[in-house]
C-alpha positions as CSV (number, residue, x, y, z in Angstrom):
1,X,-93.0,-40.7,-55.7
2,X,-93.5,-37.0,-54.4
3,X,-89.8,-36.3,-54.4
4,X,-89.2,-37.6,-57.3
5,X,-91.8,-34.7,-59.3
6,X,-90.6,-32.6,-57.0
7,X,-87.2,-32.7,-58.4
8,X,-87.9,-33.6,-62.1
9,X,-90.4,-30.2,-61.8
10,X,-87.4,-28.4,-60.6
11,X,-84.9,-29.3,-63.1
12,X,-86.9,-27.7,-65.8
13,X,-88.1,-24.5,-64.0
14,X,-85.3,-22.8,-63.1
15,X,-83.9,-23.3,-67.0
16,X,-87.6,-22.0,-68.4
17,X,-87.2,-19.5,-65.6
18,X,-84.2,-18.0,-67.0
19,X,-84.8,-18.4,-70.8
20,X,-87.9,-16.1,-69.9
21,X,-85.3,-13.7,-68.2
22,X,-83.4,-13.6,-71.2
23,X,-85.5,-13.2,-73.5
24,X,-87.4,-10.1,-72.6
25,X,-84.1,-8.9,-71.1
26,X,-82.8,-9.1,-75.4
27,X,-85.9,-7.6,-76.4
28,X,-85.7,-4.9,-74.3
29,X,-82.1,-4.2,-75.8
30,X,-82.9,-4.1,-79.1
31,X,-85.2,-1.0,-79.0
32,X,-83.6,2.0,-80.0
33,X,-82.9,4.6,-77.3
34,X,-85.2,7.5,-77.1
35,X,-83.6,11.2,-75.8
36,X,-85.5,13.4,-74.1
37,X,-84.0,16.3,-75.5
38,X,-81.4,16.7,-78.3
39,X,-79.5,18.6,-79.9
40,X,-81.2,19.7,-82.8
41,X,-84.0,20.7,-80.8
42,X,-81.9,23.7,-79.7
43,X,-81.0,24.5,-83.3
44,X,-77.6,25.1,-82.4
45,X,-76.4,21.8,-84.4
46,X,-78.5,23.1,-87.6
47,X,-76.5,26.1,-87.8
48,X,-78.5,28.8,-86.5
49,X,-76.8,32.2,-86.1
50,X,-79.6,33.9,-83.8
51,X,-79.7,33.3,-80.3
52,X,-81.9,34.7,-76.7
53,X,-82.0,34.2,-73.0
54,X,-85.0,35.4,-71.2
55,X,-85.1,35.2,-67.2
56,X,-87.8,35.7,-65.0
57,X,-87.2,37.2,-61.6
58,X,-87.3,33.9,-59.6
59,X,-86.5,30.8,-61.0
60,X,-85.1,29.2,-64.0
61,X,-84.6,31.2,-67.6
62,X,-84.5,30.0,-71.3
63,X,-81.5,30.5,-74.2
64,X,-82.2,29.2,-77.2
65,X,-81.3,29.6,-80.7
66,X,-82.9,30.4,-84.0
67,X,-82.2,31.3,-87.5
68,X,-83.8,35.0,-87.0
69,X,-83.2,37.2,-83.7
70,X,-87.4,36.9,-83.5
71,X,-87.5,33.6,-83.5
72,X,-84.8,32.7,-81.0
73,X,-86.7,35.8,-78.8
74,X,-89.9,33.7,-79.1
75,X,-88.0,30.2,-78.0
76,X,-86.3,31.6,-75.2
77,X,-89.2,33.4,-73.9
78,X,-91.3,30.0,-74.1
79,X,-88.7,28.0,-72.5
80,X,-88.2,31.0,-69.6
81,X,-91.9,30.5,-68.9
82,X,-92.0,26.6,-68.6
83,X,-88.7,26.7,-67.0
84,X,-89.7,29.2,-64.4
85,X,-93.0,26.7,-63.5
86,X,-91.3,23.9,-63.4
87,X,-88.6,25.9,-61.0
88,X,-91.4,27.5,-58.7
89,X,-90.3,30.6,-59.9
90,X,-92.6,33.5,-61.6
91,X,-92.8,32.7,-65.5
92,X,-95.0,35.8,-65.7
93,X,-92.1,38.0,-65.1
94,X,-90.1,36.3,-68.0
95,X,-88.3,38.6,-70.0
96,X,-85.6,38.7,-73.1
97,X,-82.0,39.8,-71.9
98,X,-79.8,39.2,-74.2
99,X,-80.7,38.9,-78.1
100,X,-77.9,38.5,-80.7
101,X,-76.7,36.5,-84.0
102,X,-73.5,35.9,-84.9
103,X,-71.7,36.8,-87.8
């Protein structure tokens, strides 16, 4: 009589098993994708004409874009300084390069 539940248990938990598997694995996939970073962030895709690179003297720098020469200073001074932290380089040494918009 053991065996017998044994194998009638058996039968149904691998099936409930998977159905569980499935389930969450369709939920999952139905959640939209979220990006870290995009495009529009950089303002590049809206159409800005301004853009700045600021570098630090060890590390990682910042360009970034802007729809006046200030304001893509500003960005690119902000993103040298996180950049250059996250880098282990010196984001107190950041500094504007290049600033220019297009025509």
């Amino acid at each position: 009589m053991t065996v017998k539940t044994a194998r009638q248990c058996s039968s149904w938990i691998l099936p409930s098993l998977l159905a569980i598997s499935l389930s969450l694995t369709a939920a999952c996939a139905g959640k939209p994708a979220t990006a870290r970073y995009t495009a529009s962030t950089t303002g590049s895709s809206t159409g800005s004409s301004c853009y700045a690179k600021a570098l630090p003297t060890a590390g990682e720098g910042g360009l970034a874009w802007g729809d006046t020469l200030s304001m893509a200073r500003k960005k690119s001074l902000d993103n040298c300084i996180r950049y250059a932290g996250r880098s282990g380089g010196t984001p107190d040494t950041c500094k504007v390069v290049l600033a220019e918009c297009k025509n």
